[in-house]
C-alpha positions as CSV (number, residue, x, y, z in Angstrom):
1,X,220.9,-22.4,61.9
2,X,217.8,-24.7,60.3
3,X,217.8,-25.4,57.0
4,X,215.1,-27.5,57.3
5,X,211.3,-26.4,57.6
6,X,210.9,-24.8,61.0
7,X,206.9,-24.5,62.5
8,X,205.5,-21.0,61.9
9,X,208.5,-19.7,59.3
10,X,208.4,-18.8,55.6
11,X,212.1,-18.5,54.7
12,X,215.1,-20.6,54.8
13,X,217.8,-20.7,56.5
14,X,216.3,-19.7,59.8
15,X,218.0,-18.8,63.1
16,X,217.1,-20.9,65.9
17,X,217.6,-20.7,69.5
18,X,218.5,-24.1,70.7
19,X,218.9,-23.6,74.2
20,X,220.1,-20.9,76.4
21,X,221.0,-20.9,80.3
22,X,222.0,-18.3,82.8
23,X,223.5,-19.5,86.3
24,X,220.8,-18.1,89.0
25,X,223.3,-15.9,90.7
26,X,223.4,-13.9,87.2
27,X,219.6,-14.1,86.3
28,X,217.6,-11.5,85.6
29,X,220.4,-8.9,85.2
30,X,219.5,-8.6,80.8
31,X,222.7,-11.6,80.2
32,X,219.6,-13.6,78.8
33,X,219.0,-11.0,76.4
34,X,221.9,-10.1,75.6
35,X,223.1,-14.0,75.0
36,X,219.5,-13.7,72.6
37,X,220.5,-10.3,71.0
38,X,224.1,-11.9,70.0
39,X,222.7,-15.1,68.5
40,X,220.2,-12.8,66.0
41,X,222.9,-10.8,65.2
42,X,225.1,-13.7,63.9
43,X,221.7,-15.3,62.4
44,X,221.4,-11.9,60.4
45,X,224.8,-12.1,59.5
46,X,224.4,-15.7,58.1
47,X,221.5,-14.8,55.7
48,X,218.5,-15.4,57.8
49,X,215.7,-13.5,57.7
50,X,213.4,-15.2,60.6
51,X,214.8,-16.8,64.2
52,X,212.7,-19.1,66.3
53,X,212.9,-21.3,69.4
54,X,210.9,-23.8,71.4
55,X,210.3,-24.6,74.8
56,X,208.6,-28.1,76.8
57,X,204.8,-27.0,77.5
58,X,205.3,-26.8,80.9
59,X,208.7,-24.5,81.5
60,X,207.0,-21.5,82.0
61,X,209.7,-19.6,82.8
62,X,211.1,-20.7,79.3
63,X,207.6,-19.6,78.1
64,X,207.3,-16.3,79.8
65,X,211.3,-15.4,78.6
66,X,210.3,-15.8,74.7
67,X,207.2,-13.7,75.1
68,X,209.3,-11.4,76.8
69,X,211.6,-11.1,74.0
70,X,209.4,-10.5,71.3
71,X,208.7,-14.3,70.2
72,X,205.6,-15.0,68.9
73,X,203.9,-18.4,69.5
74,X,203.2,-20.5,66.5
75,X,202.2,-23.8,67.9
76,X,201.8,-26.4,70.4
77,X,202.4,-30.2,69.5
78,X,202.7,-33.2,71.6
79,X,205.7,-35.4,70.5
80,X,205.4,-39.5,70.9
81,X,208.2,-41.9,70.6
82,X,208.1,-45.7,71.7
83,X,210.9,-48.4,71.6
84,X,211.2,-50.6,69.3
């Protein structure tokens, strides 16, 4: 759960989806979903009233799962870090 601001929201606290995995023997049997539909539930449970995620530009599999599910996109952005 983000308490902070979260890109595209308008409420706090907001689920967020920080990662999710299924081994490839398992995929594309609905335990992606069903990991997804768990995680809201809990979120809702908690007070939130929105529940986002994020994936790297180029995972489209990531990509294609969140549309699946209903996500919509709210931005893209380029992140930059250098050592100091």
């Amino acid at each position: 759960m983000q308490h902070d601001y979260v890109e595209g929201t308008s409420t706090t606290p907001v689920g967020y989806l920080e990662g999710i995995f299924v081994k490839e023997g398992y995929r594309n049997k609905g335990y992606a979903k069903e990991l997804l539909d768990a995680c809201e539930t809990w979120a809702k449970r908690n007070g939130c009233y929105e529940f986002a995620s994020d994936c790297e530009i180029g995972n489209t599999n990531s990509f294609c799962f969140h549309k699946a599910m209903n996500f919509k996109e709210a931005n893209r952005i380029i992140c930059f870090t250098k050592r100091l």
